[in-house]
Steps between C-alpha positions, in 0.01 A plus 500: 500500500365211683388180380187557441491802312824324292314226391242744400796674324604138315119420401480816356854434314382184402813357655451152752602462823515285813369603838706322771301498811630325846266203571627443814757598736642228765714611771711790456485694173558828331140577381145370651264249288310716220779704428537588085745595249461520141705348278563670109721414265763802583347635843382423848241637764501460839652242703414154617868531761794569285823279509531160338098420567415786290806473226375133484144574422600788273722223280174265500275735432709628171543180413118422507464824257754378328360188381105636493366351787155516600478251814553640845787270704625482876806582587666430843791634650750432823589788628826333689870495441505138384230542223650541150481856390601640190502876545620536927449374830178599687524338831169592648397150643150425325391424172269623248266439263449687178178482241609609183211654225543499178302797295445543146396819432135507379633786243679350208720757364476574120782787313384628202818691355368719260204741555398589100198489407470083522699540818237755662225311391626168692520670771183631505375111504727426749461736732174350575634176628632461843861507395857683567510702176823597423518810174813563336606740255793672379313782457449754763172642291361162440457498896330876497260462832225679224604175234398265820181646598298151361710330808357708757226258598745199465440205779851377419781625659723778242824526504650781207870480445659727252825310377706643246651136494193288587705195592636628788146480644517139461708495806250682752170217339423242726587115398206392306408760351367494152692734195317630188746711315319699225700848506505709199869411453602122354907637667304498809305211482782300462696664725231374729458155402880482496519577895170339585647179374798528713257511781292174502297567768133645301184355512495582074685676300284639196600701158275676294566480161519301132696224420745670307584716794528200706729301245771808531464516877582152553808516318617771634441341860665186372777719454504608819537183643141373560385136445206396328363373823487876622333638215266249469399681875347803253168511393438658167317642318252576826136450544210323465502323138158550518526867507821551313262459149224713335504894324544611916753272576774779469300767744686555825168417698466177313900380521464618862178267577674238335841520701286494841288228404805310447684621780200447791596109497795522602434771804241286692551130368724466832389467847575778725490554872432875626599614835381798530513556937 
């Protein structure tokens, strides 16, 4: 895969990146001026020349993702045996400049974990917004391609994942990404919140259901070690408290609706810069 079509691959992920292109080239140097790599948090594509040059821009460039970054920055490198390296010597004689991109991926990623009949309706009102749609279920009939057929037509990018421990697909979600645990099980749902919290890395982290639910969930995460500081990182109950009254308020269309309409704030309040070459 080349850069291109990876940061195609990270958009549609909605994972961020940085494209490290060489803005100029003095003397003599491993790559020519416009050549690109792509920087992701675990992976690299193509080269801008190897050795400490490219180890060096690699280190900036995570630490850029790192810390959410959205301005582009010069960097400039001797390419000599007296310039201070960190990762080898790379004696070639000229020096190089590098023009690091920040991307945020125009595709905020949303998991819903738990495709009942609430879950299946949210995603039928997400799937029209141009996001990374993550749907998680511990049940293998819950993601029946027949079940799905409403997605078909979806603009956002699907991604299924049948988890018969629907943490562990916390791990393979990009940073940012925003939870809403409503699974038909409240040992799963904590089981969720319990390893989400050990993560702190979402964009929100949302529980459906009542207070009294809530009230035994946070002491049994208390239990487990978490401060008030991280469960005050949990919205619940979700929604819309505009929506969450009246004799519908309880249909899964309606509690869907009103989970969006609180959710679409936080997807596009921040500013994003798509690269898409």
């Amino acid at each position: 895969m080349n850069w291109r079509e990876a940061l195609n691959a990270l958009h549609e992920r909605g994972e961020a990146g940085v494209l490290v292109t060489v803005a100029a080239a003095r003397g003599h140097t491993p790559r020519e001026a416009g050549a690109k790599m792509l920087v992701g948090a675990a992976q690299t594509w193509d080269t801008v020349g190897g050795g400490n040059l490219e180890a060096t821009a690699v280190a900036r460039a995570r630490a850029l993702l790192t810390v959410g970054a959205a301005v582009p920055e010069l960097l400039t490198l001797r390419l000599t045996d007296r310039a201070p390296n960190e990762h080898g010597r790379q004696c070639c004689g000229g020096e190089v400049t590098l023009l690091l991109e920040p991307f945020r991926t125009a595709r905020p990623a949303v998991a819903v974990f738990g495709l009942g009949h609430v879950g299946l309706e949210l995603a039928r009102v997400l799937a029209r917004l141009p996001v990374a749609l993550h749907l998680i279920d511990s049940r293998a009939a819950q993601l029946a391609p027949e079940r799905l057929t409403p997605l078909t037509d979806a603009c956002a990018a699907l991604h299924f994942h049948h988890a018969p421990i629907p943490e562990t697909v916390l791990e393979t979600l990009p940073p940012g990404a925003h939870l809403l645990i409503l699974t038909h099980d409240h040992a799963e749902d904590a089981a969720l919140l319990d390893a989400a919290l050990r993560r702190p890395a979402w964009g929100s982290v949302g529980l459906i259901g009542s207070a009294a639910k809530w009230a035994r969930f946070q002491a049994q995460l208390t239990e487990l070690g978490h401060p008030p500081e991280a469960l005050a990182q949990v919205t619940t109950p979700i929604g819309d408290p505009a929506l969450r009254t009246g004799p519908h308020r309880k249909h899964p269309a309606v509690i869907a609706l009103s989970v969006a309409a609180a959710l679409t704030p936080l997807l596009f309040s921040a500013p994003t810069l798509e690269r898409m070459l």
